[in-house]
DRENPA-532185 format. One record per residue (C-alpha): residue in one letter; x, y, z. Coordinates in steps of 0.5 Angstrom, whole numbers, plus 500, padded with zeros to 3 digits. Layout:
residues N
aXYZ
...
***
This chain:
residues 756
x799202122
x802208124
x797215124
x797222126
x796225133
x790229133
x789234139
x783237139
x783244143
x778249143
x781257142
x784260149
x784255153
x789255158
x788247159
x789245152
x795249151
x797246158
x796238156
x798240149
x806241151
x807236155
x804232149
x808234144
x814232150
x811226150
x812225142
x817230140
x814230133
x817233127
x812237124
x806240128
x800241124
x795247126
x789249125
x790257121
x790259115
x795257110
x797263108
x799266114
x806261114
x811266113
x808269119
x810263124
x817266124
x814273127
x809270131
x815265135
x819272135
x822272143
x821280143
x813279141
x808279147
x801277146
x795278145
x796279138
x792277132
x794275125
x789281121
x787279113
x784284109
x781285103
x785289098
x780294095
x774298099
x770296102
x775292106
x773286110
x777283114
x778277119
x782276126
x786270128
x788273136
x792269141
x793270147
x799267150
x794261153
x793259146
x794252143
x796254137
x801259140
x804254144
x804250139
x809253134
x813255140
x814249142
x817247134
x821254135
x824252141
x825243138
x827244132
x820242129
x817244122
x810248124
x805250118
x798253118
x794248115
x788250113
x785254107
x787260106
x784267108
x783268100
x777263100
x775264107
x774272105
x769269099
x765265103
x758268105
x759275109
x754272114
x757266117
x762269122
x767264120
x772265127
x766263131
x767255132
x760255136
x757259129
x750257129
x750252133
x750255140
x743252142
x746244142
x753246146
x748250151
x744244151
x750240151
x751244158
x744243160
x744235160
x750236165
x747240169
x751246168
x748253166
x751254160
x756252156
x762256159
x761253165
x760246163
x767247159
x771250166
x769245170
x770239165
x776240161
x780246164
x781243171
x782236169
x789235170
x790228169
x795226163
x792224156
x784226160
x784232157
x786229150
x781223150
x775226153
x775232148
x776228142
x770224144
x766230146
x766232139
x764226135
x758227140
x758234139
x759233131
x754229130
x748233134
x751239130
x750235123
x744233124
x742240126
x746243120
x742238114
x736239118
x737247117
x741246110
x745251113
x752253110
x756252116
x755243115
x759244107
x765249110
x767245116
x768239110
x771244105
x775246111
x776239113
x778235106
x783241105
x787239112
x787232111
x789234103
x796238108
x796232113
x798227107
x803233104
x807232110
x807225110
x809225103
x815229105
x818225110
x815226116
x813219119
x805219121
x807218128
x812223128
x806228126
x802232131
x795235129
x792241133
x785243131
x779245134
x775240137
x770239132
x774237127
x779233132
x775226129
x775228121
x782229120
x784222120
x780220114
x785217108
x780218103
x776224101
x781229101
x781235097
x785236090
x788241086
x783242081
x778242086
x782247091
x783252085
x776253083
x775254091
x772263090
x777267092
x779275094
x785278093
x788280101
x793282105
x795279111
x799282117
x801282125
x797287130
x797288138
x791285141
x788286147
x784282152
x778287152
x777285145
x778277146
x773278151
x765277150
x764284151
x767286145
x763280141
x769276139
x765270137
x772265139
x774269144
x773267151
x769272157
x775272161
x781272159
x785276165
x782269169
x785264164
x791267164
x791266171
x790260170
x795259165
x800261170
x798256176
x798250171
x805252170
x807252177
x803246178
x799249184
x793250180
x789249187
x792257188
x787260182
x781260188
x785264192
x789268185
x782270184
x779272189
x785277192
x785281185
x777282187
x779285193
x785288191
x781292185
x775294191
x781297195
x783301191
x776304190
x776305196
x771299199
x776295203
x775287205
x779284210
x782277208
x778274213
x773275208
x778273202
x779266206
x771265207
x771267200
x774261198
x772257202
x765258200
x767256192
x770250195
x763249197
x759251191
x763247187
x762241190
x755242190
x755243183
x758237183
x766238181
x772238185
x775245183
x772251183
x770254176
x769262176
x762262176
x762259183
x768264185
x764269183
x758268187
x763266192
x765273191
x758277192
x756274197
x762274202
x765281198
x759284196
x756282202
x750280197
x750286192
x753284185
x754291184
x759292189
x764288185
x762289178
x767293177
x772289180
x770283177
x770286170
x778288171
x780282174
x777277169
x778282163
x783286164
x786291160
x793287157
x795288150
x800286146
x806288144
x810288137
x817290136
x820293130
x821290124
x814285125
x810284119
x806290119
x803294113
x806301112
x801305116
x802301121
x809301122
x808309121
x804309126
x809306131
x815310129
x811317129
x808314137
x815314139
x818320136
x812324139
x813321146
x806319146
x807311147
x805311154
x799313151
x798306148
x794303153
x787301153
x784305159
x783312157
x788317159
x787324158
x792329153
x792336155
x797340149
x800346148
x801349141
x805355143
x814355142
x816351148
x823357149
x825353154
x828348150
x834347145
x832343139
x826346134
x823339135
x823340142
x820346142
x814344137
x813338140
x805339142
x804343135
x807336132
x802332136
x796336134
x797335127
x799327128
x793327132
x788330128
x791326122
x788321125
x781323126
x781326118
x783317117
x778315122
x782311126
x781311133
x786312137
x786319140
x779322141
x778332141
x775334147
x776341144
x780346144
x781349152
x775355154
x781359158
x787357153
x782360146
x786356139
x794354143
x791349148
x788342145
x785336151
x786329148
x783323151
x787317148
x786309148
x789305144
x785298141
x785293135
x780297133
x785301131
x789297127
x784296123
x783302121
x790303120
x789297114
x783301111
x788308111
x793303107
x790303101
x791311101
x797312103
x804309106
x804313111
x799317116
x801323112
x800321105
x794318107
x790324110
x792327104
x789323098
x783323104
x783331103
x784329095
x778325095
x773329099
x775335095
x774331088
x766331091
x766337093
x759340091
x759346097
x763352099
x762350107
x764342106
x771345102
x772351108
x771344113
x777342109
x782347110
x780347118
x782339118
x789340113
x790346118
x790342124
x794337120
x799341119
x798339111
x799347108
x798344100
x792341102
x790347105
x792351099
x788347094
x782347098
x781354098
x782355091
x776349090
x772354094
x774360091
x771357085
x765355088
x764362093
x762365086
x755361085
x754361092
x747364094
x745360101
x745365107
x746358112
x752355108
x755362107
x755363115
x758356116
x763358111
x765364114
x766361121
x770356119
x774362115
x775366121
x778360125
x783358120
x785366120
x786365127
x790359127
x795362124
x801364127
x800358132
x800353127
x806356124
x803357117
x800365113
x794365115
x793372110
x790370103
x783367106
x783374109
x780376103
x776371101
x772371108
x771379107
x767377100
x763372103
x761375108
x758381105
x754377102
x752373108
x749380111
x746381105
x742375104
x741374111
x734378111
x731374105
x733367110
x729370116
x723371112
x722363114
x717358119
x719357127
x721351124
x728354120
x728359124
x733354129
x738354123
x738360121
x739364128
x745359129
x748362122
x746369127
x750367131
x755365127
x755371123
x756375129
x761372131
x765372126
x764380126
x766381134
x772376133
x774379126
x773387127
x779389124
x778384117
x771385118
x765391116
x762391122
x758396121
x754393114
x753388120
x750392125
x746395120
x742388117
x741387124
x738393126
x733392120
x732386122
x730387130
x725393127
x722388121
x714386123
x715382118
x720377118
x720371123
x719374131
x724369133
x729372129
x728379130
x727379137
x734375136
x737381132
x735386137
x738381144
x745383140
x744390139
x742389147
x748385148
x753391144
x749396148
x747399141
x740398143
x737404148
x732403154
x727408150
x728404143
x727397147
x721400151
x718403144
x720396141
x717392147
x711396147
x710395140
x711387140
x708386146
x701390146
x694386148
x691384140
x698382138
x698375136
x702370140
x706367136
x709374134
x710376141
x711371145
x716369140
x719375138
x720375147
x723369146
x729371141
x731377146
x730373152
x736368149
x741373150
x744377155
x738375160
x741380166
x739385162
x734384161
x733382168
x734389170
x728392166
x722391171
x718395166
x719390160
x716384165
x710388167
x709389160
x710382159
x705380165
x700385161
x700381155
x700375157
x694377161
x690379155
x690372151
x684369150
x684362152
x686359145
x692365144
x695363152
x696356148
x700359143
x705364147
x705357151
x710354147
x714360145
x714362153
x716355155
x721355150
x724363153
x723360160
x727354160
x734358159
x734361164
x739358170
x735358177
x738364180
x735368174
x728365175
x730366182
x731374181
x724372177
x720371182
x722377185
x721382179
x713378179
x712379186
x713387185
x709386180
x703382183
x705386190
x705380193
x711377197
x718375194
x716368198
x709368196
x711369189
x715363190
x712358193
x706359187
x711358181
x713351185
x707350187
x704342183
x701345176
x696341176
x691346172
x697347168
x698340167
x692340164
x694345159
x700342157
x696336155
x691339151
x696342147
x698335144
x692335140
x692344139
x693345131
x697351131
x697351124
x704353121
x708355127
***
């Protein structure tokens, strides 16, 4: 009785994908069966394209948020890639054959259907055990991938999985896992589309069967496959699928692709041998990469020290029991004789000659979603496609009309980057990362670090479902967010991302939602928030090309209101006086950068209450007079009164230390330059009792460790003055071990100090 020709693979591996084309020449099927998901069959013609180049991945997603998703990579070793180029390139009929992604995405969430291994990890590793192997990776390599001998690898993994199944079985009903139940849902559903073929036509010995191999000995049973009614009441979730770039990072263990394999670069390697029929290449291959790779960063190796190499594979292999090396005894092989015995030596290199940094490629025209697709084109428009790589490039813009050039899209090409770039953030999809804007460029210049990776295209599938393109989405993010908008600072957020995206309607429907909401707006931290935000939009104008004029009066409103709600909010513990100086400072900040929009003098007026005020939060006050200090509007008698008072014997730590604290946080070189101010200090702190000392502690400590070494330097020095002590004496006292303040510090562990 003629029967199918089952071939049982594992996913990515060089050697499967090898045996199987000289198979398949062997019997020159009609009809190639693949283990994939069955509604992915419109996607062969994409996936045989002659201009793709793997890695790439068949991407299924829900269609409704949250979306979830499931990956199907191929690498150019896959057995399933070859498979369907071998059909292109005869002729042959290929077809996915297994369930389709809609019943997989309704399976429990919790079992990681692309991993073959699932939960049966410990019986393949103990699988290796047995064979004296140290885990199942090595075992695999050594048994299946470098044996090379025609139909072994065929009959030897079919048997191995009758074996590996029956263990995994008895583990599965002995767990009452899940797993046991999908693989035979799975199963009758692919003999179901085995009978289909034979049905129309194709002669049973003309069909070949490529599967994983724990299915490879289930697929031959004539009964027990599954019927239409039973297929139709398989659970189901409505989703898409599409065509993505992939990457050999991802495929690989250190990205947690349950299928994917730890090497890839390696088995591409391989790959390449095998094909050239010179497999006994691989160890030296391998090895001359390492060396390579450490060359380059600097730790040269002779080829003596390659040929020992391997050499010294060829040993541990044989000692291992095999007639090839496998890549764990040509890493051992490439420490001991590369590393001159340090795994850290070549760690680096190992990652990138077994990783790599391949992605795939694919062109216009593909299946792709919209997104996607605008993705792609807006790369090339914008010149940045050789930024699609996955090592980290770093991207330094100019803003600024570029007058050298003819054509207006040349001339804002930047700007043009800036907003697709920032369009990208606002969706979340990682491909470009801010570094920020250049501290000697202010707003016209921008640094980037850009990779690209499957991660992104995955968020490119979620940025779908709000828009066709990468515009339209930001939009409907803007639009949705807006929607929620409860605070004036979350809406001033938004029209600085729209102004950096370019997207000026956004802009002007934010800013008439937060004019709505400024009216009740009553919160002093939230106002000095927004007001930031504001004065960084105003000054974006003329560089981001849009009129920047109707916020100015929306700014000046809140700003106002801001210095006048600032002294209630100081009237707080040291604990919130943290956010409450930082909406000081952005307040101040605003004042300095906006003076011509901006009442500078309400300004400087709140903030000379505040540094006079005994009894607002000292932090605060002595804050508000540090920047007085800082715009010189704070005399050398006024601070000396100021000083005197804060700092007198009988003040309560937490008040003078405290208040010292805020004057010391800015402009210290002034505050260096006034021995008087550090005489006053030492007296004070001279003055307190045990318990007080432990309270100014803290707030001194905290002053202290601000300052730079040179500042402390120049410190020592004041203090030597002081003590009429020498500067080195001076010095080598504040270096010296702490141990009696150690002590102190300790203590202060279980110090109760009330409500600082």
């Amino acid at each position: 009785m003629k029967t199918p020709h089952v071939f049982g693979i594992r996913h990515l591996s060089p050697g499967g994908a090898y045996h199987l084309r000289r198979f398949l020449n062997e019997i020159k099927p009609t009809a190639v069966l693949i283990e994939g998901p069955s509604d992915a069959n419109d996607k062969i013609k994409y996936l045989t394209s002659p201009a793709v180049k793997p890695p790439i991945a068949l991407l299924a997603y829900t269609e409704e948020l949250p979306i979830e998703t499931i990956l199907y990579p191929f690498a150019e070793y896959s057995p399933e890639y070859q498979a369907l180029l071998w059909a292109e390139e005869n002729n042959a009929y290929s077809e996915f054959i297994d369930l389709p992604t809609e019943v997989f995405l309704a399976f429990d969430r919790a079992r990681d259907i692309n991993n073959e291994q699932g939960e049966h990890v410990s019986i393949y590793d103990r699988w290796a055990s047995s064979a004296g192997e140290k885990d199942h990776e090595v075992y695999w390599e050594r048994f299946f991938e470098h044996n090379l001998n025609k139909d072994n690898y065929r009959l030897a993994v079919y048997e191995y999985s009758k074996s590996i199944r029956e263990l995994s079985e008895q583990q599965d009903r002995l767990f009452n896992t899940k797993e046991y139940a999908v693989n035979l849902i799975r199963e009758a559903f692919m003999r179901r589309n085995i009978n289909k073929a034979i049905e129309n036509g194709h002669s049973p010995d003309k069909i070949v069967i490529v599967t994983g191999a724990y299915h490879a000995s289930a697929l031959l049973y004539s009964e027990n496959d599954m019927s239409e009614e039973e297929f139709k009441k398989l659970n189901r979730k409505s989703c898409k699928i599409t065509l993505m770039p992939y990457s050999y990072y991802k495929l690989s263990s250190q990205s947690g692709y349950g299928a994917g394999n730890n090497a890839p670069a390696y088995f591409e390697m391989m790959w390449k041998c095998m094909n050239e029929r010179d497999l006994d290449r691989l160890p030296a291959y391998y090895l001359s990469q390492v060396t390579s790779h450490l060359r380059n960063s600097g730790t040269v190796r002779s080829s003596a020290e390659v040929i020992e190499s391997v050499r010294l594979a060829t040993a541990l292999a044989s000692l291992n029991g095999g007639s090839f090396p496998v890549l764990n005894d040509l890493k051992d092989a490439a420490i001991t004789c590369l590393g001159h015995g340090e795994l850290s030596v070549v760690a680096e290199a190992f990652a990138r000659t077994e990783v790599g940094t391949s992605i795939g490629f694919l062109p216009e025209g593909v299946s792709q979603t919209p997104v996607q697709e605008n993705f792609y084109r807006e790369l090339k428009r914008l010149k940045l496609d050789k930024y699609r790589t996955a090592v980290l490039k770093d991207l330094d813009l100019d803003l600024r009309e570029n007058r050298r050039v003819k054509s207006e899209e040349a001339a804002f090409l930047d700007l043009n980057r800036s907003f697709f770039l920032h369009r990208l953030r606002v969706l979340n999809i990682s491909f470009g990362g801010f570094k920020g804007n250049s501290s000697q460029s202010g707003t016209w210049g921008e640094s980037w670090a850009l990779k690209w990776s499957p991660q992104a295209e995955i968020e490119m599938v979620e940025a779908n479902l709000m828009g066709e393109t990468i515009e339209l989405a930001t939009a409907f993010k803007f639009k949705d967010t807006l929607e929620k908008c409860q605070k004036i600072s979350d809406a001033a957020k938004v029209i600085n991302d729209a102004c950096k995206c370019g997207m000026t309607e956004s802009m002007e429907t934010a800013r008439v939602i937060l004019q709505g909401l400024a009216v009740e707006a009553g919160d002093f931290l939230e106002i000095a928030d927004t007001v930031r935000e504001l004065a960084v939009i105003i000054s974006y104008g003329d560089i981001r090309r849009f009129d920047s004029s109707h916020f100015i009066p929306l700014m000046q409103q809140l700003f106002l209101r801001g210095a006048l709600l600032m002294m209630d909010a100081c009237n707080c513990n040291d604990e919130a006086s943290n956010k409450v100086l930082q909406g000081i400072n952005d307040m101040n900040i605003v004042a300095s950068e906006q003076f011509e929009n901006i009442d500078e003098g309400i300004w400087l007026q709140v903030l000379r209450e505040l540094s006079e005020r005994d009894d607002r939060n000292p932090r605060l006050s002595g804050y508000a007079a540090a920047i007085l200090l800082e715009k010189n509007l704070l005399s050398n008698e006024e601070l000396s009164t100021e000083v005197s008072r804060r700092l007198s014997p009988g003040i309560e730590a937490d008040l003078g230390a405290g208040w010292f604290e805020g004057l010391s946080m800015k402009n210290r070189y002034a505050l260096l330059s006034r021995i008087a101010l550090w005489q006053q200090l030492a007296e004070y702190v001279a003055s307190l009792d045990k318990e007080q000392f432990q309270r100014a502690l803290v707030f001194l400590r905290r002053a202290f460790g601000c300052f730079e070494a040179s500042e402390k330097n120049r410190i020592a020095e004041i203090l030597g003055e002081i003590w009429e002590v020498s500067v080195e004496d001076t010095s080598e006292y504040l270096n010296s071990d702490l141990e009696a303040e150690e002590e102190i510090l300790d203590d202060l562990n279980d110090f109760d100090f009330g409500d600082i």
